[in-house]
C-alpha positions in Angstrom: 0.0 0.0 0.0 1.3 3.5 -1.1 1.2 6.1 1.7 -1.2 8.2 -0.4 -3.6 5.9 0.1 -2.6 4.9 3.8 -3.2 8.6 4.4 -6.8 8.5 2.6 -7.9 5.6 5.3 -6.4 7.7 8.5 -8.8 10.3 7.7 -11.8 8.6 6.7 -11.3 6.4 9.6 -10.7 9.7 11.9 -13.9 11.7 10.2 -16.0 8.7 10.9 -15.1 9.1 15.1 -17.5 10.4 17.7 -14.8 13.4 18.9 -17.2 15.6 20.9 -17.5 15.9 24.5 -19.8 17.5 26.5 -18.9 19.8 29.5 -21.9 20.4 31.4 -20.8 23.4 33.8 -19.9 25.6 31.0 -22.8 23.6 28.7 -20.2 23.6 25.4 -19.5 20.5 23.4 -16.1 20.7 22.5 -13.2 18.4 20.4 -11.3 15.4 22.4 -8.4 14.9 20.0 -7.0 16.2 17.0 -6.3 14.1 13.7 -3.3 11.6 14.3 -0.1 11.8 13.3 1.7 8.5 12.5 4.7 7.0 12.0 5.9 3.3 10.8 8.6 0.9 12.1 10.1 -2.4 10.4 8.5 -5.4 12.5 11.9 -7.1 12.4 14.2 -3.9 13.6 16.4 -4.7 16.2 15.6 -1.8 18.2 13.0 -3.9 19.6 15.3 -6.8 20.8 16.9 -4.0 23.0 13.6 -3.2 24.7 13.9 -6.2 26.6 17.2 -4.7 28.5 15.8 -4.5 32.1 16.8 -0.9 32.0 14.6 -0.3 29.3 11.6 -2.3 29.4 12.6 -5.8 30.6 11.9 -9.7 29.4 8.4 -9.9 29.7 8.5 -7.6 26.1 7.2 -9.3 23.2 8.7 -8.1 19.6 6.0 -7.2 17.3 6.3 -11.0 15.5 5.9 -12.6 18.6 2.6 -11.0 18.7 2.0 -11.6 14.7 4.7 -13.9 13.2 3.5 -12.6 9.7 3.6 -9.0 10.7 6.4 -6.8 8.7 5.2 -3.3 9.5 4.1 -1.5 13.5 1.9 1.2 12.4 2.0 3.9 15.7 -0.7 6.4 15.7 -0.8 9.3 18.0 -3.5 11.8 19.0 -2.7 15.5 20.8 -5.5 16.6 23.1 -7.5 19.5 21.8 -6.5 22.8 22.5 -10.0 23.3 24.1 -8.8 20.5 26.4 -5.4 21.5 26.7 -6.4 25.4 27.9 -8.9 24.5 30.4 -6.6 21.7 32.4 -3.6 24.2 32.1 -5.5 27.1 33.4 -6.9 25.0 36.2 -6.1 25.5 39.7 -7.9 22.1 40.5 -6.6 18.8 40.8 -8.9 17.6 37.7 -11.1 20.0 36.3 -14.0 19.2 34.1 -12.8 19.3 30.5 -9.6 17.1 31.3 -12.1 14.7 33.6 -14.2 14.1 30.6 -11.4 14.9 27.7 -8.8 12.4 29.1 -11.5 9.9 30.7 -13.6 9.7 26.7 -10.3 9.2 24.6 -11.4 5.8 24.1 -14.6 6.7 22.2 -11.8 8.1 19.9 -8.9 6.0 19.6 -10.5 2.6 20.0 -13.3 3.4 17.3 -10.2 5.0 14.9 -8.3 1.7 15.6 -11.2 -0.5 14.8 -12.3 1.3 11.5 -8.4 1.8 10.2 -8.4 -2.3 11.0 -11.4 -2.9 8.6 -10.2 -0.8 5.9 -7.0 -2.2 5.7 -8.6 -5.6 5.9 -11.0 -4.8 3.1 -7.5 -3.9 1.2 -6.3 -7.4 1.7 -3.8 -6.6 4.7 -3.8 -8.7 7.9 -3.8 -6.3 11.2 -3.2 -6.9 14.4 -3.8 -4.5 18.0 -1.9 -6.0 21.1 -3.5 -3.9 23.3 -6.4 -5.3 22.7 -4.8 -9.3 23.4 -3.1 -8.0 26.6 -3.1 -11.4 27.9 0.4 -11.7 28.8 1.6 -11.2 32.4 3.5 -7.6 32.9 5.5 -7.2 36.5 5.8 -4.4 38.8 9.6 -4.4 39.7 10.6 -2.4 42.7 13.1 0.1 41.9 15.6 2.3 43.8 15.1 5.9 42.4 17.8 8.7 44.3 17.5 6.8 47.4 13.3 6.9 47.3 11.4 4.1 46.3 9.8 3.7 42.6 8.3 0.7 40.5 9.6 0.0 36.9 7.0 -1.8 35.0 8.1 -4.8 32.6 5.3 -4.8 30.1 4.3 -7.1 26.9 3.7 -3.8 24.9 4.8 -0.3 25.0 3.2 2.3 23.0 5.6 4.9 24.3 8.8 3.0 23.3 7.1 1.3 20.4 6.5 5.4 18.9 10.4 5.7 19.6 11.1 2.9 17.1 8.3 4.3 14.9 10.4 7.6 14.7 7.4 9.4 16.4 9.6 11.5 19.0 11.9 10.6 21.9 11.0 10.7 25.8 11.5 14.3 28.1 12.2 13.7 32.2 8.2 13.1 32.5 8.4 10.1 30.7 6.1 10.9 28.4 6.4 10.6 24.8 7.4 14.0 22.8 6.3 14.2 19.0 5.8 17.3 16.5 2.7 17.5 18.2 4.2 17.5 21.7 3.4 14.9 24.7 0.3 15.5 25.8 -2.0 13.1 23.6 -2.8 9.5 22.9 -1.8 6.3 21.0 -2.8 3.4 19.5 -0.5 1.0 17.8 -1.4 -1.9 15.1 0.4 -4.4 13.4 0.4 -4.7 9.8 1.3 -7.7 7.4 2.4 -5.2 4.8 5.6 -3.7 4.0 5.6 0.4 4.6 8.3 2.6 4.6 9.9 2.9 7.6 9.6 6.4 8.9 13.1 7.7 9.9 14.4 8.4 13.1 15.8 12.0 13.2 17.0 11.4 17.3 20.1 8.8 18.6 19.3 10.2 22.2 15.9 8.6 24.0 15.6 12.1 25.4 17.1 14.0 22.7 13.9 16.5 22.3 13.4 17.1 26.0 15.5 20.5 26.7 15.3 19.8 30.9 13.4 23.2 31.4 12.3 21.8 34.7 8.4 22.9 33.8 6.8 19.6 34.4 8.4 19.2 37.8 7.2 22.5 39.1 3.8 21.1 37.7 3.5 18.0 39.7 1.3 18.6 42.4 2.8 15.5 44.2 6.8 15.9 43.7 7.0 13.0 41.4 9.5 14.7 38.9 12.8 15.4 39.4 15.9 16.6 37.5 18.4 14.2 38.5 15.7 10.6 38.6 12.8 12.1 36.6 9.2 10.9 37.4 9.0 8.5 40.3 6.0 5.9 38.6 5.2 4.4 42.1 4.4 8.5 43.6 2.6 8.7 40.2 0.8 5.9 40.4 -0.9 6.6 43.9 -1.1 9.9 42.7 -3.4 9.0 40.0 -5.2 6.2 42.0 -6.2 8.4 44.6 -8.0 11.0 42.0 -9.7 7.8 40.3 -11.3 7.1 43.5 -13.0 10.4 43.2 -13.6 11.0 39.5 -13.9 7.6 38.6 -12.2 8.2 35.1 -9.0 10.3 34.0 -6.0 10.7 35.1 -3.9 13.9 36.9 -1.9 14.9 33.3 -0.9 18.3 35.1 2.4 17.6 33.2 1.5 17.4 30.0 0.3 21.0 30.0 1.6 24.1 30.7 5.1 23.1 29.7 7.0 23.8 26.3 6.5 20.2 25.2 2.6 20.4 25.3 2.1 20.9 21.8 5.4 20.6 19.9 9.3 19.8 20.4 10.9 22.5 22.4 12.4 25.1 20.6 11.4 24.2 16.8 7.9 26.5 17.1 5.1 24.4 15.6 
């Protein structure tokens, strides 16, 4: 399949998404994501054989054939967060105001429809696709892990979008751990294996943090601490974080930072 025509699905399959949600204090309806970007990776690259050093991700990471033996192509689709989103969480003084509460907790309704309907088309072009998050099956372990002299957790996943955009030449990680891409870090993915041979899309980065410029912004934005300079986010002070708002909104997560902070939108320091 030519990209032409690769493009031509992503947005038919985008169009065809429910991307409204409704935020009943200000009664607006406003977007959840943008359009994606994507990017593409070999399924055979070696890059992913070194996702399963425990400092990366660790052994319980399958490589995209182990998932699809057939597969040749990882597609790696990623979605910013309106700017209608975006403003009201980074304006917020509260822990989870309304638009992120409902912005963050209805992705799904986008992604998961996209990823569906991009899966049909291709399969009506004669191409065999595959989701792993949706086969997530395979057990994942939650490692204790020294961070500065505090404790932390390091997960050792099956599948990692994050690292899975790296290798897809999507963008490279800041001290947040978040993905950044041309559209910045605070946004969504969804990843599918493909039986089809695409162009892989280049990575411009050596460096897994090469587009983070260590501003410091998203570790004055953490209302719990969890970010440093010198050991970056601290997942297990995360995690509580974010379980303790669940327990009272029941959907979304904290994201405080994802916004406000140069990365929120683009790569630092090349505009937009």
């Amino acid at each position: 399949m030519d990209k032409e025509r690769f493009d031509a699905l992503v947005k038919d399959a985008f169009a065809g998404v429910d991307n409204q949600t409704h935020l009943p204090a200000e009664d607006v309806t406003v977007p959840i994501m943008d359009a994606p970007i994507y990017g593409f990776a070999a399924a055979d690259d070696p890059i992913f054989e070194l996702f399963r050093d425990p400092a990366v991700i660790g052994e319980k990471f399958m490589a995209p054939k182990e998932w699809m033996p057939e597969a040749k192509t990882v597609a790696v689709f990623y979605f910013s967060f309106s700017e209608e989103i975006r403003s009201r969480h980074r304006a917020s003084t509260e822990p989870m105001d309304e638009a992120w509460v409902s912005g963050y907790g209805d992705h799904g309704k986008v992604v998961v429809p996209f990823a569906q309907a991009m899966t049909a088309a291709l399969e009506k072009e004669g191409i065999r696709v595959f989701n792993p998050t949706w086969d997530m099956k395979h057990p994942s372990e939650s490692i204790p892990w020294d961070n500065g002299g505090e404790e932390d957790l390091h997960w050792s996943v099956a599948w990692s979008t994050r690292h899975v955009a790296f290798a897809a030449g999507l963008g490279t990680f800041g001290i947040h751990r978040h993905i950044i891409t041309e559209k910045g870090c605070c946004g969504a993915m969804v990843t599918l294996l493909l039986d089809c041979a695409m162009e892989p899309t280049k990575r411009t980065y050596t460096d897994p943090y090469e587009y983070c410029i260590r501003c410091g912004a998203c570790t004055h934005r953490c209302p719990v601490d969890a970010i440093t300079m010198e050991h970056m986010r601290n997942l297990k002070k995360c995690s509580g974080r974010a379980a303790e708002l669940f327990q009272k909104y029941k959907k979304g997560n904290c994201g405080k930072c994802m916004v406000g902070v140069p990365c929120e939108d683009r790569i630092p320091g090349r505009g937009k």
